[in-house]
DSSP file (Angstrom, degrees, kcal/mol; ACC not computed):
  #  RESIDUE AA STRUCTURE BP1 BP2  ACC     N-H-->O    O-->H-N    N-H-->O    O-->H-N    TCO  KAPPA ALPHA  PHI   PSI    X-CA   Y-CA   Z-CA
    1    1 A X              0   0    0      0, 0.0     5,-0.0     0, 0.0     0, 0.0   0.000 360.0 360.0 360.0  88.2   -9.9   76.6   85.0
    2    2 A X     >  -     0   0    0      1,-0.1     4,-0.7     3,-0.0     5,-0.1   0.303 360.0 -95.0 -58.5-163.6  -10.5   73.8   87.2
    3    3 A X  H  > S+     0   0    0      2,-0.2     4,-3.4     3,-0.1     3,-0.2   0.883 119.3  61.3 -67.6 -41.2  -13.1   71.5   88.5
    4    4 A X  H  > S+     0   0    0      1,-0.3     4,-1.1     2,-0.2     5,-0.2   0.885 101.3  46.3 -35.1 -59.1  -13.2   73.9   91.5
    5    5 A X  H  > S+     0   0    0      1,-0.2     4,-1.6     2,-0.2     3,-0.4   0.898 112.0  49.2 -55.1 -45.0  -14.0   76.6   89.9
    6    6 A X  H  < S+     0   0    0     -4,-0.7     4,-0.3    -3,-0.2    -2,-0.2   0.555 100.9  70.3 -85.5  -6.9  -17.1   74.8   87.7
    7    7 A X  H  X S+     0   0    0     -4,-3.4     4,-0.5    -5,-0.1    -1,-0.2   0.943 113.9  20.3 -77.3 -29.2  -18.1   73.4   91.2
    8    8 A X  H  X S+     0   0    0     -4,-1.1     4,-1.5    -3,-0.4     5,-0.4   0.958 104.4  79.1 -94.5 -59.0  -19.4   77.4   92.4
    9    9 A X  H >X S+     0   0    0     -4,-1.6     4,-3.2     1,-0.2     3,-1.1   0.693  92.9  47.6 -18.2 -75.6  -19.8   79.0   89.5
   10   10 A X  H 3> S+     0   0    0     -4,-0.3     4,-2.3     1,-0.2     5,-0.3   0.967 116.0  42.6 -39.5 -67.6  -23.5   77.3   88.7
   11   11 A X  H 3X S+     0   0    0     -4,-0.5     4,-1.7     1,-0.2    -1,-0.2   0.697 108.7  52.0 -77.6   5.8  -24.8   77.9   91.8
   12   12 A X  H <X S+     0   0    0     -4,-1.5     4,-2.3    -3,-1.1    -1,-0.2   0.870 113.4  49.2 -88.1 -42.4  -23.7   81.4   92.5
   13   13 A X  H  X S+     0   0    0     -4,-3.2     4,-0.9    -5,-0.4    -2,-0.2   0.834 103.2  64.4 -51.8 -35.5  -25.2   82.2   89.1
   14   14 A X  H  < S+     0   0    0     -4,-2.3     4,-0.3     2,-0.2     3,-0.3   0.850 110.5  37.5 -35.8 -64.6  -28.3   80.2   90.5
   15   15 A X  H >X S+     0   0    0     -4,-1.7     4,-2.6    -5,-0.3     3,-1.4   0.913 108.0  60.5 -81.6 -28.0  -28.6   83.0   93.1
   16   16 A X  H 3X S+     0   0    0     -4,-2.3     4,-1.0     1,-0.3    -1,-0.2   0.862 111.1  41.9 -55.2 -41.9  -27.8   85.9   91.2
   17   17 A X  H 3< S+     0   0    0     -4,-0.9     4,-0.4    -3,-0.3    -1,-0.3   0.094 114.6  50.0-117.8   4.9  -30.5   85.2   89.0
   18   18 A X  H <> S+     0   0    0     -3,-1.4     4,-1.8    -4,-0.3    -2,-0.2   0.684 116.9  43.6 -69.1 -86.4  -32.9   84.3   92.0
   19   19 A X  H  X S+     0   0    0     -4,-2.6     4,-1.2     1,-0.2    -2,-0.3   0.551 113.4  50.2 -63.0  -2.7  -31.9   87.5   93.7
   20   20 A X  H  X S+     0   0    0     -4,-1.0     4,-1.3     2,-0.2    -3,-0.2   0.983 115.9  47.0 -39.0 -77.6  -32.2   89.9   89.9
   21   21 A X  H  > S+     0   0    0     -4,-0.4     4,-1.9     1,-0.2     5,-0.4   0.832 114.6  43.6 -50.7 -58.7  -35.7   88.3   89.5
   22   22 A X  H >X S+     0   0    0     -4,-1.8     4,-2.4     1,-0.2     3,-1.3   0.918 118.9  45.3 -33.1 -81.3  -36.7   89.1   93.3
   23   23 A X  H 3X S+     0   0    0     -4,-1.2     4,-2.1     1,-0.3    -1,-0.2   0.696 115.0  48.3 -22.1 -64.9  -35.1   92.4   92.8
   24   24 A X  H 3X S+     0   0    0     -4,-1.3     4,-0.9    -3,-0.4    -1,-0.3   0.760 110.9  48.9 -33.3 -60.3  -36.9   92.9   89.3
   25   25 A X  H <X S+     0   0    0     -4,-1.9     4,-1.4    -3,-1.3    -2,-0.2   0.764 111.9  46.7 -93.1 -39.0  -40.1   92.0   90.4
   26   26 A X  H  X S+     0   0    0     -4,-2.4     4,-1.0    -5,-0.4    -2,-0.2   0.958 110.4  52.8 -63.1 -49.1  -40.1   94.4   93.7
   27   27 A X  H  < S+     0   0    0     -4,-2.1     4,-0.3     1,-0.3    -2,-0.2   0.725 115.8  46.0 -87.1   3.3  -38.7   97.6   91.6
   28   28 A X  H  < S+     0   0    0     -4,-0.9    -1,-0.3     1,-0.1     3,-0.2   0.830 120.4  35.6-108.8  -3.4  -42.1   96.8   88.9
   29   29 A X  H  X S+     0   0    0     -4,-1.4     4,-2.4    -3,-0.2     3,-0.2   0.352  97.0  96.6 -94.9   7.1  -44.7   96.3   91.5
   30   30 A X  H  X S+     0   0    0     -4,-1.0     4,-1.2     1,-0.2    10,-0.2   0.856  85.3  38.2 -98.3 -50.4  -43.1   98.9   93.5
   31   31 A X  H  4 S+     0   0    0     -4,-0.3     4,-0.4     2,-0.2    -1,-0.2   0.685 107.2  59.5 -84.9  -4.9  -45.1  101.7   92.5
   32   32 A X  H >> S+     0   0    0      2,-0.2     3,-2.3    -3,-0.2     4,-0.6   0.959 109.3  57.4 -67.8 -65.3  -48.7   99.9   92.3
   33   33 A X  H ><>S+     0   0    0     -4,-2.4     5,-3.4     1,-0.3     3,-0.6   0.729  98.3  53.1  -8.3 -59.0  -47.6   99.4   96.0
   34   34 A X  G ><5S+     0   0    0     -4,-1.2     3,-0.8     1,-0.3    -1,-0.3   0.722 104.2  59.3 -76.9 -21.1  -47.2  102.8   96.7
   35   35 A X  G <45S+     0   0    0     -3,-2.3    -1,-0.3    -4,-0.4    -2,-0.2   0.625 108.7  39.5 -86.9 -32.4  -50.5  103.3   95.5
   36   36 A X  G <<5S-     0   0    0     -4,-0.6    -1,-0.2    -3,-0.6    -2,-0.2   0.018 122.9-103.3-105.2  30.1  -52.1  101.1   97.9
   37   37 A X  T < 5S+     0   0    0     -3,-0.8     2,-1.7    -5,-0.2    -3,-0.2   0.513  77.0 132.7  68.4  26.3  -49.8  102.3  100.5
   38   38 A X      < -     0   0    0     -5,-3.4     2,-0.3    -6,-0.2    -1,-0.2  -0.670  45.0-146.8 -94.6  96.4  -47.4   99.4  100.8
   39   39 A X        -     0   0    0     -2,-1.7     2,-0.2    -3,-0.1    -8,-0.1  -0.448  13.2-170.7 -87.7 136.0  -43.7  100.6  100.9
   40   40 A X        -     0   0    0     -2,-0.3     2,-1.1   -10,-0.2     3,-0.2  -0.691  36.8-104.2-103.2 148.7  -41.4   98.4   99.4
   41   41 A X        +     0   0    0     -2,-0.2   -14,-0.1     1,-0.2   -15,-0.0  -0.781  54.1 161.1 -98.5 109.6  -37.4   99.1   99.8
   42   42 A X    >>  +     0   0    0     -2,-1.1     4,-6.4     3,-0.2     3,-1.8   0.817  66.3  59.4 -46.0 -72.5  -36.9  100.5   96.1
   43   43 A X  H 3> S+     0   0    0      1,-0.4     4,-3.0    -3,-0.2     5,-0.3   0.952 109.3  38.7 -78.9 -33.0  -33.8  102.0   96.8
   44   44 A X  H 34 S+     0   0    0      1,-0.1    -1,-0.4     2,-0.1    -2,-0.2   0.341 117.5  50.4-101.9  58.5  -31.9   98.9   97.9
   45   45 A X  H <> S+     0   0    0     -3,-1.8     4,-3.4     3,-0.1     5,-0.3   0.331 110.7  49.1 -78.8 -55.1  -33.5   96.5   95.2
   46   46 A X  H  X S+     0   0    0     -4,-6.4     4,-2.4     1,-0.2     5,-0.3   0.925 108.1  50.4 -70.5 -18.3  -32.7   98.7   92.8
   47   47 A X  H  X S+     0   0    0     -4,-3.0     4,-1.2    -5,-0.3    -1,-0.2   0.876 119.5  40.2 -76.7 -25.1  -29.2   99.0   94.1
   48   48 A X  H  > S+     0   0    0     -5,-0.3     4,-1.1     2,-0.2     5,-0.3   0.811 102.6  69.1 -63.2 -45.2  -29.1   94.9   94.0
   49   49 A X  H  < S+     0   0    0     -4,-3.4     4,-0.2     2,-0.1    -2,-0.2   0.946 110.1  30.7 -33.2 -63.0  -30.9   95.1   91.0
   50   50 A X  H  X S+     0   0    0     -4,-2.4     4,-1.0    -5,-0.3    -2,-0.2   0.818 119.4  45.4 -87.1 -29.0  -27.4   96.7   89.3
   51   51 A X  H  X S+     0   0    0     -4,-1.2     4,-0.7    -5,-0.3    -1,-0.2   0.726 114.3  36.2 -97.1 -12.5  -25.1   95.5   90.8
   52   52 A X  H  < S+     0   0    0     -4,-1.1     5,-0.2    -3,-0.2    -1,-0.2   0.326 115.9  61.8-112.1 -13.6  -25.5   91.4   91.3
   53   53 A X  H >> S+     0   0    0     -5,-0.3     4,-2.6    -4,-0.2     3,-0.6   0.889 103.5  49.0 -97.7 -14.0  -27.2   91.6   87.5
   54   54 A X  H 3X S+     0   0    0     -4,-1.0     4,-1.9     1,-0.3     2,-1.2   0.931 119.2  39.7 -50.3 -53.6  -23.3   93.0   86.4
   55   55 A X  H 3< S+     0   0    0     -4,-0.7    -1,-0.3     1,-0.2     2,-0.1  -0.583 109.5  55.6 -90.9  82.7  -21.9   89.9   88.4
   56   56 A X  H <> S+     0   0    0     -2,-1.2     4,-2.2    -3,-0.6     3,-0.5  -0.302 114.0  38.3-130.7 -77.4  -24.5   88.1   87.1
   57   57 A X  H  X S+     0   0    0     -4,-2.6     4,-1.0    -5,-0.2     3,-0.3   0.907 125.8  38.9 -19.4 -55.2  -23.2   89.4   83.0
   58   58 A X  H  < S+     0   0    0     -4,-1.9     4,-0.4     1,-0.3    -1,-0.2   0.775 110.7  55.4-106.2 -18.4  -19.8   89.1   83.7
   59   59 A X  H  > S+     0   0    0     -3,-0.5     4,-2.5    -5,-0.2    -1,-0.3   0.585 108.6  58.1 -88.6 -27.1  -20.1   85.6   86.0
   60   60 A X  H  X S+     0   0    0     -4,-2.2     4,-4.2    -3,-0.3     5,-0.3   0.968  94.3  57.7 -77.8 -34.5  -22.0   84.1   82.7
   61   61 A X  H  X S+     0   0    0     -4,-1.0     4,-1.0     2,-0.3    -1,-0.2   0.660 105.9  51.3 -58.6 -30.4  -19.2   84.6   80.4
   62   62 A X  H  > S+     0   0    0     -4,-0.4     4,-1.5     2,-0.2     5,-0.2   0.943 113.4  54.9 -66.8 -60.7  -16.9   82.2   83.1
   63   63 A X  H  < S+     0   0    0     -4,-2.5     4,-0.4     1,-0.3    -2,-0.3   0.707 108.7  37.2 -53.7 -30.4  -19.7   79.9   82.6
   64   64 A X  H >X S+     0   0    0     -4,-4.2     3,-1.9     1,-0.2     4,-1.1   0.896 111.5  56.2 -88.6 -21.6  -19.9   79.5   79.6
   65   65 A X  H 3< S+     0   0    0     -4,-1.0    -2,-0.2    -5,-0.3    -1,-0.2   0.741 105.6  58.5 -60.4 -16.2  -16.1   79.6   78.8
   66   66 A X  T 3< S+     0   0    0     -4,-1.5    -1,-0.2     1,-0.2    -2,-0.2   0.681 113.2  41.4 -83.1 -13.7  -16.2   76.6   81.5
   67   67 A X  T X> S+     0   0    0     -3,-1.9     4,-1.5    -4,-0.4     3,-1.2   0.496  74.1 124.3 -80.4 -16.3  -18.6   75.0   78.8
   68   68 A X  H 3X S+     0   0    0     -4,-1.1     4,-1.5     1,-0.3     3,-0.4   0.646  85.0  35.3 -35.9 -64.6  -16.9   76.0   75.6
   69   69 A X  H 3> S+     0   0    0      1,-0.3     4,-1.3     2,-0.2    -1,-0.3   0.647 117.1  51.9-105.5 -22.2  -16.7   72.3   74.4
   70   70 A X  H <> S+     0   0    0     -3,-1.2     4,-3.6     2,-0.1    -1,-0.3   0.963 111.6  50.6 -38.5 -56.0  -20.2   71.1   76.0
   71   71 A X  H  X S+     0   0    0     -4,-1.5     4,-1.8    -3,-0.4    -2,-0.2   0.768 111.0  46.3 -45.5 -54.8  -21.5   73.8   74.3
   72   72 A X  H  X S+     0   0    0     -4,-1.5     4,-2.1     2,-0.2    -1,-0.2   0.953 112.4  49.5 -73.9 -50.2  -19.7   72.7   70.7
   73   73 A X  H  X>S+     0   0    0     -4,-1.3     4,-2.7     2,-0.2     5,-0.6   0.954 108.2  50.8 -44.9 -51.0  -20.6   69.3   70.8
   74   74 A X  H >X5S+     0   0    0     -4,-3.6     4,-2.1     1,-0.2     3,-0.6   0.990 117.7  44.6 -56.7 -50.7  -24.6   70.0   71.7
   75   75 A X  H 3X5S+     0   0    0     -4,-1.8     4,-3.8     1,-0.2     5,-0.3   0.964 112.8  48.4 -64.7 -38.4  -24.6   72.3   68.7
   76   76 A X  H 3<5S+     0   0    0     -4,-2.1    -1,-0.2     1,-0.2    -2,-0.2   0.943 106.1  50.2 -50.9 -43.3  -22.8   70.2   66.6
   77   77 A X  H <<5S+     0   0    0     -4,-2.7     3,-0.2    -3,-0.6    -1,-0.2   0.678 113.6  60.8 -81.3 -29.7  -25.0   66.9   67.3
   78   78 A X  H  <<S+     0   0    0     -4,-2.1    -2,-0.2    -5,-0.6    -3,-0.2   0.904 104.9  49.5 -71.2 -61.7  -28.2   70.1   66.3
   79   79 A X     <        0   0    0     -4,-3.8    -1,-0.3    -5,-0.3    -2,-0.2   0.763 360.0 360.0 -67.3  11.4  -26.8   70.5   63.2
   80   80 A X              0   0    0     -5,-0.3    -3,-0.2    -3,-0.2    -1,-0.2   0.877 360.0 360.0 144.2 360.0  -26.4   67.3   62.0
């Protein structure tokens, strides 16, 4: 796992988690909306909603493995 790889990785995680929240934030206002007659598209947020927050899961798991030994140090230098 090169530098290549830890050069995209952040910021594609950076938009996954821009477009989740976006996503997120449409499918809970979504019915308030409907209520004051504003239609929102539901069905593809929610389908962006599942599917970019899965590569979002499985895209952290790179990240952090790209971190392992950031990761142990910071905690190490916490404990003591």
């Amino acid at each position: 796992m090169g530098y290549g790889l830890r050069m995209w990785v952040s910021p594609v995680l950076f938009v996954l988690w821009l477009v989740t929240g976006i996503t997120g934030v449409i499918l809970l206002v979504a019915p308030l909306a409907a209520e004051l007659g504003v239609t929102l598209p539901v069905s593809l947020a929610d389908t962006l909603h599942i599917y970019l927050g899965f590569a979002f899961f499985g895209l952290s798991f790179v990240h952090i493995a790209l971190n392992w030994s950031a990761m142990r140090a910071y905690f190490r230098r916490l404990r003591g």
